[in-house]
VMD Tcl script that draws the C-alpha trace (Angstrom):
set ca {
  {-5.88 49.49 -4.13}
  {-2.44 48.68 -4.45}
  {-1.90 44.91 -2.84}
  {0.91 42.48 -2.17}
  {0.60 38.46 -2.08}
  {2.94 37.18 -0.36}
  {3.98 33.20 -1.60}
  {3.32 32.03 -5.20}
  {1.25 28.61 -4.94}
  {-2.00 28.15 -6.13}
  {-3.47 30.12 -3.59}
  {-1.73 33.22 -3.89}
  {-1.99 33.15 -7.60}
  {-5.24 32.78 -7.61}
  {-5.38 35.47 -5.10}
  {-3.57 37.64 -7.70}
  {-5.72 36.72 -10.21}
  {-8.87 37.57 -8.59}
  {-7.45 40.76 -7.35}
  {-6.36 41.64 -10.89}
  {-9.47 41.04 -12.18}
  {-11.17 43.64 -9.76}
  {-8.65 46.28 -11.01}
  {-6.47 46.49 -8.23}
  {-2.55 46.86 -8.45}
  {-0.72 43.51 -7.10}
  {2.71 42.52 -6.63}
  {3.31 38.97 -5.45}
  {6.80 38.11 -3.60}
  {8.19 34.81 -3.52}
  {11.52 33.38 -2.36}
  {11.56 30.05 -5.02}
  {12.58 31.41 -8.95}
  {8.98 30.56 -10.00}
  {5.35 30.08 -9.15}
  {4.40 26.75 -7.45}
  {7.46 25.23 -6.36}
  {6.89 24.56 -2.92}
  {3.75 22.99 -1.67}
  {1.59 23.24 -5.64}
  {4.75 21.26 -6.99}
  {3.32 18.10 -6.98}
  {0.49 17.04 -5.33}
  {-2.16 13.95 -6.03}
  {-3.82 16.19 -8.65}
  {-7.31 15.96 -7.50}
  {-10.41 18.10 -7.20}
  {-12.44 16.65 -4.82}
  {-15.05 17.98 -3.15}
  {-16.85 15.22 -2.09}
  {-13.43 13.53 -0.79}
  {-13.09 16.34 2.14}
  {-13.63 14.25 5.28}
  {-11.75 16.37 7.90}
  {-8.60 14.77 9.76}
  {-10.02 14.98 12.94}
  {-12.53 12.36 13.89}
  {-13.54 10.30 16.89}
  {-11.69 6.77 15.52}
  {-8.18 9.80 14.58}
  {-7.01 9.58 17.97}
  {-6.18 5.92 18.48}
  {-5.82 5.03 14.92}
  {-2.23 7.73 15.17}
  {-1.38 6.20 18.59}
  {-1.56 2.78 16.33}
  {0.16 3.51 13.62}
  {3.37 5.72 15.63}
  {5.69 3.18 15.13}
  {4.80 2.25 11.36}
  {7.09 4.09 8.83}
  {4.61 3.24 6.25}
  {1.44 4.70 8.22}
  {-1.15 7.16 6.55}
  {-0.48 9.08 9.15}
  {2.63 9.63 11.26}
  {3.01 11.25 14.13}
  {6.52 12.33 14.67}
  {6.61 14.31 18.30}
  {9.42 17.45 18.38}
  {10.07 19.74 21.19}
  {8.21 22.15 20.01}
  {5.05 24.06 21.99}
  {3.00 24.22 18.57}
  {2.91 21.07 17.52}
  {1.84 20.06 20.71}
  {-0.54 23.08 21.00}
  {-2.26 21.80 17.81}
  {-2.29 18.34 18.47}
  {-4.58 19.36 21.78}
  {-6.90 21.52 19.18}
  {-7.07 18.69 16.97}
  {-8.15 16.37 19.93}
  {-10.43 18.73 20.98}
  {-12.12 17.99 17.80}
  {-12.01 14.56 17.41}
  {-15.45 13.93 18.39}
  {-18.97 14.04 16.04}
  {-20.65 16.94 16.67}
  {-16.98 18.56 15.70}
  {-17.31 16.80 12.54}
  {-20.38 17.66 11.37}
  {-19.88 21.21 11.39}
  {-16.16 21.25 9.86}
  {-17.48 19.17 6.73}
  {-19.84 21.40 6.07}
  {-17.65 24.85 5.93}
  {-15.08 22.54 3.64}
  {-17.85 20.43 1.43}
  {-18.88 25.12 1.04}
  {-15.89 26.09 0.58}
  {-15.04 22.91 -2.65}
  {-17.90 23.41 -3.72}
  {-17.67 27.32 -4.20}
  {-13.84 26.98 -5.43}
  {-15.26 24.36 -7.87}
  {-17.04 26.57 -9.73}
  {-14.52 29.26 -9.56}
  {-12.16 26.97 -11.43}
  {-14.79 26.07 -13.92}
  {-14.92 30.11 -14.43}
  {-11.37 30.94 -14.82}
  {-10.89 27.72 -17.12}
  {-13.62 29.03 -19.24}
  {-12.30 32.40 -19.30}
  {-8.78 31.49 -20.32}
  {-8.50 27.99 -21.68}
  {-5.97 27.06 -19.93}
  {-4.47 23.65 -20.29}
  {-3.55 21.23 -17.44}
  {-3.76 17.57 -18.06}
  {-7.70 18.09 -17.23}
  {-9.74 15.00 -16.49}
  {-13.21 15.45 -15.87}
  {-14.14 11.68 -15.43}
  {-14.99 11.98 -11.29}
  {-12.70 10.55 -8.53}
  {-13.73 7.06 -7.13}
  {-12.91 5.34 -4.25}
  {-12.12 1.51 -3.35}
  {-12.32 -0.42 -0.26}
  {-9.97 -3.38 0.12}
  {-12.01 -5.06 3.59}
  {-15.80 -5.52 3.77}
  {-15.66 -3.76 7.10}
  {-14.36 -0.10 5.62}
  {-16.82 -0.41 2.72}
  {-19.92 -0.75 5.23}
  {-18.94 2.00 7.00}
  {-18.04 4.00 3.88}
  {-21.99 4.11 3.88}
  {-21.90 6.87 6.35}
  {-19.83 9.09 4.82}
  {-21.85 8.85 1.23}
  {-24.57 9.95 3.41}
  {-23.27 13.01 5.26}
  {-21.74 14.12 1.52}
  {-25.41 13.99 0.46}
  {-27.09 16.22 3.37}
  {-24.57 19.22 2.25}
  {-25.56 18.35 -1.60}
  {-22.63 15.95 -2.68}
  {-24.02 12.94 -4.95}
  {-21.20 10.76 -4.37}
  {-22.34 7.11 -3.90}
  {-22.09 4.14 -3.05}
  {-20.88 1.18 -5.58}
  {-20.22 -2.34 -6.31}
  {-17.04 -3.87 -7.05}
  {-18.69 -5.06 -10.17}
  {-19.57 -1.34 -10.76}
  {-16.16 0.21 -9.76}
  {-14.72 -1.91 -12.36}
  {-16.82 -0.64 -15.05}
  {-15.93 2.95 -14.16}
  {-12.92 2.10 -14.54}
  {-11.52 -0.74 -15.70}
  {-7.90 -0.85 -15.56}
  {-8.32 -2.07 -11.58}
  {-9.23 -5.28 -12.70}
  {-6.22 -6.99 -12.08}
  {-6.68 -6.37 -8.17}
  {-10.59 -6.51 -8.66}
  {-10.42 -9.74 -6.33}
  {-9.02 -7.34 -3.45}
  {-11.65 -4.94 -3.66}
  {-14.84 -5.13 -1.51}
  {-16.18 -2.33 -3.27}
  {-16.61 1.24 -3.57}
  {-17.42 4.67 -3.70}
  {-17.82 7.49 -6.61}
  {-18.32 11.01 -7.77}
  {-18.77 11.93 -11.21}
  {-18.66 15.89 -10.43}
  {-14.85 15.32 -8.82}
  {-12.31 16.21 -11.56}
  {-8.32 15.95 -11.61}
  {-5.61 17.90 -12.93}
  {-1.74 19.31 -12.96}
  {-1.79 21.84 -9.77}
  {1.48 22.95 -10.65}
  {0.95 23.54 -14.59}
  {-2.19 25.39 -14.05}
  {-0.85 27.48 -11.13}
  {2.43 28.37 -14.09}
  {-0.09 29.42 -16.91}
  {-2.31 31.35 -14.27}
  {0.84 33.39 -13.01}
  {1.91 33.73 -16.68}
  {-1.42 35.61 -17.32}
  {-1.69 37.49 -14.33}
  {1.89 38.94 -15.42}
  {0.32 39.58 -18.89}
  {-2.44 41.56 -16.89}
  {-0.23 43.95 -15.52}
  {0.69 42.31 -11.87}
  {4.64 42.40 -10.55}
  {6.26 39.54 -9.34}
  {9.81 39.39 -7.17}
  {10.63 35.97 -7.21}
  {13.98 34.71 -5.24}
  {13.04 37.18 -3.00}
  {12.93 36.50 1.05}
  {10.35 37.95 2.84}
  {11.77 39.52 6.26}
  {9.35 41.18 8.23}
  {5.54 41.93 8.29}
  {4.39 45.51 9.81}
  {0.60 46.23 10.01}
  {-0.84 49.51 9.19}
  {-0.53 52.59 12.04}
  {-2.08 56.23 11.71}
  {-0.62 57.90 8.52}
  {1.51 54.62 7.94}
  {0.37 51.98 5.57}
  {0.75 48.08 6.16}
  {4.21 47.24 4.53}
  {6.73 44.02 4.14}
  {10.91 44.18 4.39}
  {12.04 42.01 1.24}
  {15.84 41.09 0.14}
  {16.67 39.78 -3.20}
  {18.72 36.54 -2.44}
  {21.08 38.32 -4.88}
  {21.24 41.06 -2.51}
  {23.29 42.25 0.63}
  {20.47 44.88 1.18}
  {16.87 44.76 1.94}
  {13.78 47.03 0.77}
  {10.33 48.16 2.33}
  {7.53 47.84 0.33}
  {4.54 49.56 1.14}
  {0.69 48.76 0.05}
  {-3.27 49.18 1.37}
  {-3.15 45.17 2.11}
  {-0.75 42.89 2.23}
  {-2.07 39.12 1.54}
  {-0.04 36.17 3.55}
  {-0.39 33.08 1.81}
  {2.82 31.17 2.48}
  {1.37 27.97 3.43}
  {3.09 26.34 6.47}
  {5.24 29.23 7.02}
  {2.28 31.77 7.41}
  {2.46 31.49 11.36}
  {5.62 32.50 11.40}
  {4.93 35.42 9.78}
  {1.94 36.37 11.25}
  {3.32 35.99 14.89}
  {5.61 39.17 15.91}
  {2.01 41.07 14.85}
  {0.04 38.80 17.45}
  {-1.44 37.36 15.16}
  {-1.84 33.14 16.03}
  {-2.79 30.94 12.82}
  {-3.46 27.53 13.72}
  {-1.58 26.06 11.29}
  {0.88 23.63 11.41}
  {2.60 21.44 8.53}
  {1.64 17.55 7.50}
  {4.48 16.29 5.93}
  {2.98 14.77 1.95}
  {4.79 12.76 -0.02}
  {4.32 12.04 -3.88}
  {5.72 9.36 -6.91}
  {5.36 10.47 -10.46}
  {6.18 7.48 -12.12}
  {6.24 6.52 -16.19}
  {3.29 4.97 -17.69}
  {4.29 2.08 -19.68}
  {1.31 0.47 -20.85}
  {-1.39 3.55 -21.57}
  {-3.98 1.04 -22.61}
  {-4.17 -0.36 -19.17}
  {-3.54 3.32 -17.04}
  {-6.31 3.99 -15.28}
  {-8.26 7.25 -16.65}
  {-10.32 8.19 -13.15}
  {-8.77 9.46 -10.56}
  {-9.12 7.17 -7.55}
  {-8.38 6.46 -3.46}
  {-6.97 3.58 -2.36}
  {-8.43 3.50 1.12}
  {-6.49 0.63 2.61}
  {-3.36 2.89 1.86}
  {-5.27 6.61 2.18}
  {-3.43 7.34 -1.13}
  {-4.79 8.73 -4.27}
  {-3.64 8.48 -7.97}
  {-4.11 10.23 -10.63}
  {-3.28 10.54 -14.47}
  {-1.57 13.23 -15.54}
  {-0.29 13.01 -19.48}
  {1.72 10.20 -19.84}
  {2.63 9.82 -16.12}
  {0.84 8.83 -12.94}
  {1.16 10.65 -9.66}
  {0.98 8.76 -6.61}
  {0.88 10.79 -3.56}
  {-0.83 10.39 0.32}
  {0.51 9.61 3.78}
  {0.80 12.36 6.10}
  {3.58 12.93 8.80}
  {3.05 15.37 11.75}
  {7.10 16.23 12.40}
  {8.04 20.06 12.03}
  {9.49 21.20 8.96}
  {12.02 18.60 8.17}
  {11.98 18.24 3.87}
  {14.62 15.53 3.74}
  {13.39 12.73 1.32}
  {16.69 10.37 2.01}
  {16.01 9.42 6.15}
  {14.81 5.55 6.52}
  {11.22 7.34 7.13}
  {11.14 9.07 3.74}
  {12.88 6.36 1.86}
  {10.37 3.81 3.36}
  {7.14 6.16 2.73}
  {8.16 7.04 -1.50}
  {8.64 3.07 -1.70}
  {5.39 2.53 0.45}
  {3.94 5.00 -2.72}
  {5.46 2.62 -5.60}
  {5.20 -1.10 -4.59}
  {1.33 -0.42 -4.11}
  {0.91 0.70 -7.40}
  {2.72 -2.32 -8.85}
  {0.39 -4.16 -6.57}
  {-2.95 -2.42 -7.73}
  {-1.40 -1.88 -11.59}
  {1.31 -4.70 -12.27}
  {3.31 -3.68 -14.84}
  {1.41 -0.75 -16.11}
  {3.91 1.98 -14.54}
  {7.72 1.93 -14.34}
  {7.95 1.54 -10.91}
  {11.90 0.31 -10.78}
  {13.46 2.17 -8.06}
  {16.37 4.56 -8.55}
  {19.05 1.58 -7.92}
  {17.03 -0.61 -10.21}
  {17.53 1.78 -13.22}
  {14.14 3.02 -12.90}
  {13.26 7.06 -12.50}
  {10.47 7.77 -10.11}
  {10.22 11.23 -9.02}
  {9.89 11.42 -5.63}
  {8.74 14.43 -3.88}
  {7.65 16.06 -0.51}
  {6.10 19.06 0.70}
  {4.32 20.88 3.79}
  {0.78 20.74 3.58}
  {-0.52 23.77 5.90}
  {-3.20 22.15 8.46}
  {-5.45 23.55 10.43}
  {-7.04 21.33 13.32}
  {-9.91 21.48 11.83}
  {-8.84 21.20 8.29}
  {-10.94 24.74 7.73}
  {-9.08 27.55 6.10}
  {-8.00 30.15 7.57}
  {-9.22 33.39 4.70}
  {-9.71 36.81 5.57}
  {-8.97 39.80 7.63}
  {-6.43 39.46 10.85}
  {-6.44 41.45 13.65}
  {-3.05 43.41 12.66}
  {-4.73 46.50 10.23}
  {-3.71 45.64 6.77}
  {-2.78 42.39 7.02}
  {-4.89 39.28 5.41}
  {-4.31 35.67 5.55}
  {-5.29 32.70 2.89}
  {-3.68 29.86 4.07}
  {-4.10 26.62 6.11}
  {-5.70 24.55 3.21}
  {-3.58 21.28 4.10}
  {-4.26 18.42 1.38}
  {-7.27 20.64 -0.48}
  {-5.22 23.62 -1.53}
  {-5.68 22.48 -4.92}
  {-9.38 22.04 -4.42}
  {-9.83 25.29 -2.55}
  {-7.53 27.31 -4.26}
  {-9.42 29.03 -6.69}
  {-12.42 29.64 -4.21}
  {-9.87 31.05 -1.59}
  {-8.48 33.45 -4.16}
  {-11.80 34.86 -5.12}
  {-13.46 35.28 -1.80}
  {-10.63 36.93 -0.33}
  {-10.25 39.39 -3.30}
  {-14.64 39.91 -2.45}
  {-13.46 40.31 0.71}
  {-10.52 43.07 0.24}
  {-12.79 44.62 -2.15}
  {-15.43 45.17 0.64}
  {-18.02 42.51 -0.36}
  {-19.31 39.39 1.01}
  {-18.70 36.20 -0.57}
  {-21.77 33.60 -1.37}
  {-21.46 31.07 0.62}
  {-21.90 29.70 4.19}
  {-17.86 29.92 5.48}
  {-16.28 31.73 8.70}
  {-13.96 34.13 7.47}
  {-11.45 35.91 9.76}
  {-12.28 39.29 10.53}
  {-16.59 38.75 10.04}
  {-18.66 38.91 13.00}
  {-20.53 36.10 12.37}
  {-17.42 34.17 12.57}
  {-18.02 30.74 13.69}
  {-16.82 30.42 17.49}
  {-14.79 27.31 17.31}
  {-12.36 29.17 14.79}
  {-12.28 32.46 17.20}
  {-10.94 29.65 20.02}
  {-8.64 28.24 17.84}
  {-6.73 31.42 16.74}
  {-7.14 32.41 20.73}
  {-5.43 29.04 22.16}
  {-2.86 28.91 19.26}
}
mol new
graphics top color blue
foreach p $ca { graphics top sphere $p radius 0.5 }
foreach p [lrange $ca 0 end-1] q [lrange $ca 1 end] { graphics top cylinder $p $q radius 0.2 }
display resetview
């Protein structure tokens, strides 16, 4: 079939690449020069499976209406006049409760678990390099109180087969040693030694560069107009223009694949087609390692903070905090300013002196960043076949797109192909589609 991906993150790539590898012809369009320079830029770096607790849970509600006012919160709730934010704030309510839960961890523990492996395959298959650290992803607790109740969630990881588990502070510090400096403020932890991290953006580069070597067409700077879903005698097709051009072109093809992260909806829309999806607002420090011997090695979670670090070369990226407020990039408002510095004073609280973390106006060169993570209420994907003829969707991963991406490009490419994927997930477009997702595409 001849098939056209539509964004250039890690999950269309990897939906190239698993398209590619079927035989199929596939073009991917972009508007950014390159592959993952949007929301794959630069992310925490980790691939955790067993770290996939959904957003929505029965404390979510007032811990946002507590922290509305805090520019530093995890997570920020910024309200806009705009009907779909407030549409999927009421979806996310409606699942803030623990039967809700239950059943959203366990299509997203299926879903890591799946992509896992399917990173493990294409790794193997092409050697590609990424600042690859398979040494798990552990996670401290600063109060006694959040590592009691960190019990329960070690728990419900192990009913859908995760062995992440329970530790000692004494134990954490082994693991990895280079906390031990703020060892006194930790009450203990938690850790997986299956977890792995990783450069999203790097890997999602050398991916594209071999998919191109394969045979598949990209059209980067390249806006995408308008979506048109298949009639009688008329294939599915897309209207691109070249930002170097005055005029715009139809392209034409048996499916077209939207995976444009936060701006899928959009998209998707003047079809009647409603993705829940709506974008969190990440931010992200890559600062300097100065001392190497004393970097950490294991990617880890600082709970108190809901920010994770990881080790990437001879840099660490610091990224977390999420901020419900439209599609507003700016990094300079008070907000941003106060949520990148939130990012670097806690590392020079947890590492002293281990990371340049001199601000801009001190001389120092942290490289802030934000982007638009893609949630779902649920935090459950949405991958597979819309209701416009033609027309797919892979998008919606919010902060897992790096942990799902490889997963989400191969069952989707099963899927186009006309085969089930293994494992237990409710794709768009299958009849036994779990109902919650049918409601949430309904009400969006």
């Amino acid at each position: 079939m001849n098939i056209i991906v539509l964004g250039a993150g890690i999950i269309g790539i990897s939906t190239a690449w698993h398209l590619r590898e079927r035989g199929h012809e596939v073009t991917v369009v972009d508007r950014q020069s390159g592959p993952a320079l949007e929301t794959s830029f630069a992310n925490a770096g980790q691939i955790s499976v067993s770290y996939c607790e959904p957003w929505a849970n029965r404390q979510a509600p007032w811990k946002a209406l507590k922290w509305m006012f805090d520019k530093q919160a995890p997570l920020l709730f910024r309200p806009q006049l705009d009907m779909a934010q407030w549409r999927w704030c009421l979806q996310f309510l409606a699942h803030c409760n623990d039967g809700a839960f239950a059943r959203n961890v366990q299509q997203i523990v299926a879903l890591g678990a799946y992509s896992h492996v399917a990173l493990k395959d294409v790794v193997q298959k092409t050697g590609i390099e990424f600042n690859r650290l398979e040494r798990g992803i552990a996670h401290f607790y600063s109060s006694q109180q959040a590592f009691d109740e960190a019990a329960e969630a070690v728990e419900l990881m192990r009913r859908h087969g995760v062995q992440r588990r329970l530790v000692s502070r004494d134990e954490l510090l082994k693991i990895e040693p280079a906390f031990s400096a703020y060892g006194e403020q930790i009450a203990g932890g938690t850790f997986t030694d299956s977890d792995e991290s990783g450069d999203a953006r790097g890997f999602t580069e050398k991916l594209a560069q071999l998919c191109a070597a394969r045979g598949v067409n990209f059209l980067y700077d390249t806006q995408i107009e308008q979506l048109q879903a298949a009639q009688p005698g008329k294939p599915a097709s897309v209207r691109i223009r070249a930002h170097h051009s005055a005029a715009s072109r139809l392209l034409t093809a048996d499916a077209i694949v939207v995976a444009c992260g936060s701006y899928t909806p959009q998209l998707l829309r003047p079809l009647g087609v409603k993705a829940p999806i709506y974008p969190g607002k990440g931010y992200s420090a890559t600062l300097n390692i100065l001392q190497p011997e004393k970097a950490p090695w294991v990617s880890t979670i600082d709970d108190s903070r809901k920010i994770a670090m990881s080790r990437l070369g001879n840099q660490l990226r610091v990224a977390g905090t999420i901020e419900i407020g439209g599609y507003d990039l700016a990094l300079d408002s008070a907000t941003a300013r106060a949520r990148c510095h939130m990012l670097v004073q806690r590392i020079e609280e947890i590492l002293p002196g281990v990371c340049d973390t001199r601000l801009p106006e001190q001389g120092g060169d942290p490289q802030f960043w934000c982007g638009l993570r893609p949630a779902t209420p649920t935090n459950i994907p949405c991958i597979g076949a819309t209701a416009a003829p033609g027309i797919w969707i892979n998008a919606g991963h919010g902060t897992l797109g790096w942990t799902h991406g490889a997963g989400s490009g191969k069952a989707l490419a099963a899927l186009i192909s006309g085969e089930r994927p293994a494992l237990d997930f409710g794709f768009w477009g299958q009849a036994d589609r779990p109902q919650r997702q049918q409601q949430a595409v309904l009400t969006a």
